[in-house]
C-alpha positions as CSV (number, residue, x, y, z in Angstrom):
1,X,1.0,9.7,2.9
2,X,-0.4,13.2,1.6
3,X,2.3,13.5,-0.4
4,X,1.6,10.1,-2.4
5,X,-1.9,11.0,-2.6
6,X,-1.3,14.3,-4.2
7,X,1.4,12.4,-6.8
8,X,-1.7,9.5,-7.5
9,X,-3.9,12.7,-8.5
10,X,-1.8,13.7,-11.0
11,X,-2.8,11.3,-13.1
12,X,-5.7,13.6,-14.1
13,X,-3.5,15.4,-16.5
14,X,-3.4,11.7,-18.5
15,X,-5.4,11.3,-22.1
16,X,-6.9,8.1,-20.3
17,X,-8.4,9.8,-17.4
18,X,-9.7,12.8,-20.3
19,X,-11.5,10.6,-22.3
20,X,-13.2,8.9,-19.6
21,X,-13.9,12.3,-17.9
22,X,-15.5,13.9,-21.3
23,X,-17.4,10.3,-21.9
24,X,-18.9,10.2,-18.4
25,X,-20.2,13.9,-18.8
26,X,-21.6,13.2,-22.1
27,X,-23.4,10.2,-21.5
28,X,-24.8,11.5,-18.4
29,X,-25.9,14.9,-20.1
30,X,-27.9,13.0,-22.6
31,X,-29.7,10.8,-20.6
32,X,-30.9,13.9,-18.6
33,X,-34.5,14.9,-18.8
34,X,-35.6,17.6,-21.2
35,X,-39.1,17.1,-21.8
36,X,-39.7,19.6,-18.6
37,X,-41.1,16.6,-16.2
38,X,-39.8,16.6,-12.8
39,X,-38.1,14.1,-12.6
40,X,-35.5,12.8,-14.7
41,X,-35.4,8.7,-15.7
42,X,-34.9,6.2,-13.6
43,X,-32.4,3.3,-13.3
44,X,-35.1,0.3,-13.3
45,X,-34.4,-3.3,-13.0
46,X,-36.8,-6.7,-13.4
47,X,-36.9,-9.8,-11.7
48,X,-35.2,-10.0,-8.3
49,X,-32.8,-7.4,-8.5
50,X,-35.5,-4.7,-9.2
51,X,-38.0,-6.2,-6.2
52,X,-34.7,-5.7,-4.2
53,X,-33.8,-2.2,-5.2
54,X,-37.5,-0.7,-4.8
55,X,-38.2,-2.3,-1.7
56,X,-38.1,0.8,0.5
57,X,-39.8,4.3,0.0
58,X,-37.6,7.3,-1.1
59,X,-35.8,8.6,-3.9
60,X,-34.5,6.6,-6.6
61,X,-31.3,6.3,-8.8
62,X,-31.5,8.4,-11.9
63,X,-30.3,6.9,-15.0
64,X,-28.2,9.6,-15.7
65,X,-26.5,8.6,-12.2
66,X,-25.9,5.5,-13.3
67,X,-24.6,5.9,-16.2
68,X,-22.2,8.2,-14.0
69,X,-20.8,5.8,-11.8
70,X,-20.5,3.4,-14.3
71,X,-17.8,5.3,-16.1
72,X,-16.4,6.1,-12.5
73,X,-16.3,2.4,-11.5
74,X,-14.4,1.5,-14.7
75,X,-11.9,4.8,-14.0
76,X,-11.6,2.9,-10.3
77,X,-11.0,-0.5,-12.4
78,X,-8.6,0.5,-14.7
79,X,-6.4,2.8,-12.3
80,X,-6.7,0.7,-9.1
81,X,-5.5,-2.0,-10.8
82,X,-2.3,-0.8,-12.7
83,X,-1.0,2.1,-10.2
84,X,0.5,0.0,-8.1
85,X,2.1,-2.7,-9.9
86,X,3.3,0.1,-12.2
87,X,4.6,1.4,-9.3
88,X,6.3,-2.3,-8.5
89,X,7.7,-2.9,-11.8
90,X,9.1,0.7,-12.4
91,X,10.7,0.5,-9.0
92,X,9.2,3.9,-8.4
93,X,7.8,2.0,-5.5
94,X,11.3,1.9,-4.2
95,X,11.9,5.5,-4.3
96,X,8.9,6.7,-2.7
97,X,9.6,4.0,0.4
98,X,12.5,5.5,0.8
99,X,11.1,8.1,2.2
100,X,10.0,8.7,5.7
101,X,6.8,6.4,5.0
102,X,6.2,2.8,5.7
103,X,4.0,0.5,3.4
104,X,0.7,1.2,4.9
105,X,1.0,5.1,4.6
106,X,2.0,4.4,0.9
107,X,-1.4,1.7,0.3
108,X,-3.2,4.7,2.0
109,X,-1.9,6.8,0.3
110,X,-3.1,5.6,-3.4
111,X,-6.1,4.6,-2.0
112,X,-6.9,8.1,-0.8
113,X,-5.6,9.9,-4.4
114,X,-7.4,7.4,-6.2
115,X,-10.9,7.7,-4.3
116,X,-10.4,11.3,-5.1
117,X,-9.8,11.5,-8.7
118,X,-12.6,8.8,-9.2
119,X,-15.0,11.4,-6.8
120,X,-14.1,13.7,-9.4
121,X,-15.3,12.4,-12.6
122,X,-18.4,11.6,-10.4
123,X,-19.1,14.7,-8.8
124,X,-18.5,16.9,-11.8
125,X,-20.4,14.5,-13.8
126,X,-23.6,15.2,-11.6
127,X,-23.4,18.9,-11.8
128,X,-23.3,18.8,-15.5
129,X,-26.5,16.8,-15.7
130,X,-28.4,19.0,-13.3
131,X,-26.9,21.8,-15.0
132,X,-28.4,20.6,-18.0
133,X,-31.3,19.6,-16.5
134,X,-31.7,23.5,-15.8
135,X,-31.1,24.6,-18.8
136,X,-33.4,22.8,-20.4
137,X,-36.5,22.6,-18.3
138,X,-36.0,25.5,-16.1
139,X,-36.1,23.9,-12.9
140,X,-34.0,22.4,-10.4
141,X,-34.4,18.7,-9.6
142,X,-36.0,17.7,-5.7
143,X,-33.5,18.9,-3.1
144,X,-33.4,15.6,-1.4
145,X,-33.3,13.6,-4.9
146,X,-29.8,15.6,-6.2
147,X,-28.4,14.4,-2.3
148,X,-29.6,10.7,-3.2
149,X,-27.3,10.3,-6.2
150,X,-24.4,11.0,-4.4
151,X,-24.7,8.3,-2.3
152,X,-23.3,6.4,-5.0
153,X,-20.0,8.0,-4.1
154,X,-20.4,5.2,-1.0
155,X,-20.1,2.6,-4.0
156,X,-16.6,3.4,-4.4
157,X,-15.1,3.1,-0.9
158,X,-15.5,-0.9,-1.3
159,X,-14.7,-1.1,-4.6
160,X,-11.9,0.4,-5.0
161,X,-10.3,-0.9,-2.1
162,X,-11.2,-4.2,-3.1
163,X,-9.6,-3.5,-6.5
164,X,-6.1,-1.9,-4.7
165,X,-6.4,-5.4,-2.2
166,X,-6.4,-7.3,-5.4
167,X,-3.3,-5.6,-7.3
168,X,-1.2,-6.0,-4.1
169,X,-0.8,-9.9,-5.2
170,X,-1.1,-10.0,-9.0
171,X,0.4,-7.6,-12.2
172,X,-2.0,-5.3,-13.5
173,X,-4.4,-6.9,-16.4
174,X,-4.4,-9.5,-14.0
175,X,-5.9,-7.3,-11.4
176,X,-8.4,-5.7,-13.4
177,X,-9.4,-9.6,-14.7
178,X,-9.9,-11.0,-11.1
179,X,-11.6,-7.9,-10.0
180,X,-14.4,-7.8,-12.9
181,X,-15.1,-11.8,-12.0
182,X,-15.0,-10.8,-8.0
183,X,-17.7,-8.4,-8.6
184,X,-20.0,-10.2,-11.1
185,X,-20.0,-13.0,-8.4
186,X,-20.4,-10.7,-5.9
187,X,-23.4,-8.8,-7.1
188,X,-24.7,-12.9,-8.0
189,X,-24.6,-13.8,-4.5
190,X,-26.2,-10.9,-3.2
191,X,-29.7,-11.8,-4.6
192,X,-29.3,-15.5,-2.4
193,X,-30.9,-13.8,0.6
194,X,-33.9,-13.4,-1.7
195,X,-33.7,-16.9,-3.4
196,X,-33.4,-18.7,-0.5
197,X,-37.1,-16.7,0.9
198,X,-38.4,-17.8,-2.0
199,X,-37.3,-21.1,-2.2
200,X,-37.7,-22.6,1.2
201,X,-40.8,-20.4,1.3
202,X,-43.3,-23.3,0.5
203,X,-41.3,-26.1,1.7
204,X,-41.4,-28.0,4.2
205,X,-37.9,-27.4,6.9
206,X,-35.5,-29.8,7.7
207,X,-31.7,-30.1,9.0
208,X,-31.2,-30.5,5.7
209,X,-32.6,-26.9,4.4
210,X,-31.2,-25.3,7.4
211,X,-27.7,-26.7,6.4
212,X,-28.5,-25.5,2.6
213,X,-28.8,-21.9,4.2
214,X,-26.2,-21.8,6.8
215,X,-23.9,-23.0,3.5
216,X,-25.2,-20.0,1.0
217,X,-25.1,-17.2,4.1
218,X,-21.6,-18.4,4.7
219,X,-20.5,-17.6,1.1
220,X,-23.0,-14.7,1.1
221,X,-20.9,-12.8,3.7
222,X,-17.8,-13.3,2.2
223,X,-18.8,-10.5,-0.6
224,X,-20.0,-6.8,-0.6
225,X,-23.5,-6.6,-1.5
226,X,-23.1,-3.8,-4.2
227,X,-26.8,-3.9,-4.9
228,X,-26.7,-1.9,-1.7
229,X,-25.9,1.1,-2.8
230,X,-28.7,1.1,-6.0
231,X,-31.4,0.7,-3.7
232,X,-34.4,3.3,-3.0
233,X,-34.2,4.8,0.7
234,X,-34.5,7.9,2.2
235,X,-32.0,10.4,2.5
236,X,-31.5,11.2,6.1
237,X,-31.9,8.1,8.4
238,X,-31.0,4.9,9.5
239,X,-30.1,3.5,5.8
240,X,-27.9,5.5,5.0
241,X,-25.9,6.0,8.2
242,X,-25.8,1.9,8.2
243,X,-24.4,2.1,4.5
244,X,-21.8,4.6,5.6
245,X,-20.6,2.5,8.8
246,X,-21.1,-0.8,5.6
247,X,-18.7,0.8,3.1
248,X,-15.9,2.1,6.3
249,X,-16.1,-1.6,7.3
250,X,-15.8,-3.5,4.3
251,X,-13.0,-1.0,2.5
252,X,-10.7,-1.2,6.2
253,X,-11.2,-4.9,5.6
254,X,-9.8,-4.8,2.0
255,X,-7.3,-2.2,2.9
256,X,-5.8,-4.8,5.9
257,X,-5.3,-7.6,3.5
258,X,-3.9,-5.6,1.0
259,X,-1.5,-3.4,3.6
260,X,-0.2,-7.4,4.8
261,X,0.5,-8.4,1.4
262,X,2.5,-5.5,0.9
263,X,4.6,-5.9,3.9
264,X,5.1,-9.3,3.4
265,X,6.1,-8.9,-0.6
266,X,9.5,-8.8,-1.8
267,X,9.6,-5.4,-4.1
268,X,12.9,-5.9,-5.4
């Protein structure tokens, strides 16, 4: 299983994974503060979303972090999606099976190479922008505001998952296709909580609203809330360990599916 996650990292050597790597670092460097303020920008949001995200005290997500994991999530996208129906279609797949590892070690495997060259491009992507942030203002950002934006690491545990889950029944493009749609309607149906306060909020309950709502939680629980993960909480706490325990759960959840597929799927 090691051994397959050490051969999915060497992927880093690729012009692919380069470009995105010098991208990320550049976009986040120059959406980094150098005015001397405090604090660098933050990643706002209107309407819903944004009453969502600021909801609870605590540090916020800086728009240099987003812009961050943004390039990491579409590293996830693009790799989690075509590793392992390359490996399929080359028969490469074949080979490594024939060693002294079954299916699952070989899903885990990926999964655990991938997570960490998408950490990577993340984590290195942070230290240049408070790097830069340094340099340029001559101070450090808040100790417990640099810890917040690596909670965004959580983001990927689910996501890639998912997007591994997803190429264990279709070819690659088709992978990353279905997985783009999956999350857009994902992150759509994790503002119903709030729609449904504020549209039943005035009106008048009946078996009929409470069969509305039992319908729209139903669907609501069948997607990750990604908007999770952008919200404004407090480092140490409650939040985050529940986030932690939230990303586990959901990626052994995507993992499962995708492990059953696997053993189920004819490779030759």
């Amino acid at each position: 299983m090691w051994g397959i996650a050490e051969f999915t990292l060497r992927k880093a050597k690729e012009s692919a994974f380069i470009i995105m790597f010098i991208l990320a670092v550049l976009a986040g460097f120059m959406l980094t503060d150098t005015t001397g303020g405090a604090l660098d920008k933050t990643f706002e949001a209107s309407g819903l979303v944004g009453q969502l995200m600021s909801s609870r005290e605590g540090y916020p997500i800086l728009a240099s972090s987003f812009s961050a994991i943004i390039f990491t999530l579409l590293l996830a996208l693009f790799a989690g999606a075509t590793d392992i129906p390359r490996d399929i279609e080359s028969r490469m797949i074949m080979l490594m099976l024939s060693k002294p590892i079954t299916r699952a070690d070989y899903l885990i495997g990926k999964y655990i190479g991938l997570l960490a060259l998408c950490s990577t491009i993340y984590i290195t992507t942070q230290l240049a922008v408070y790097l830069g942030h340094y340099f340029s203002t001559g101070q450090l950002y808040p100790l417990g505001l640099m810890v917040k934006q690596f909670y965004l690491l959580l983001i990927l545990l689910p996501f890639l998952s998912m997007i591994i889950m997803i190429s264990c029944f279709v070819p690659d493009i088709s992978a990353m296709v279905v997985g783009v749609f999956y999350v857009l309607f994902a992150i759509s149906v994790s503002v119903v909580p709030i729609l449904m306060a504020l549209v039943t909020k005035d009106m008048e309950r009946s078996v009929q609203t409470y069969i509305v709502e039992s319908a729209f939680f139903i669907l609501y629980y069948m997607f990750p809330n990604f908007i999770y993960y952008f919200q404004t909480f407090s480092t140490i706490g409650l939040i985050p360990l529940a986030l932690v325990i939230y990303s586990i759960s959901i990626s052994t959840i995507f993992l499962t599916i995708g492990t059953i597929r696997l053993n189920t799927r004819d490779l030759i």
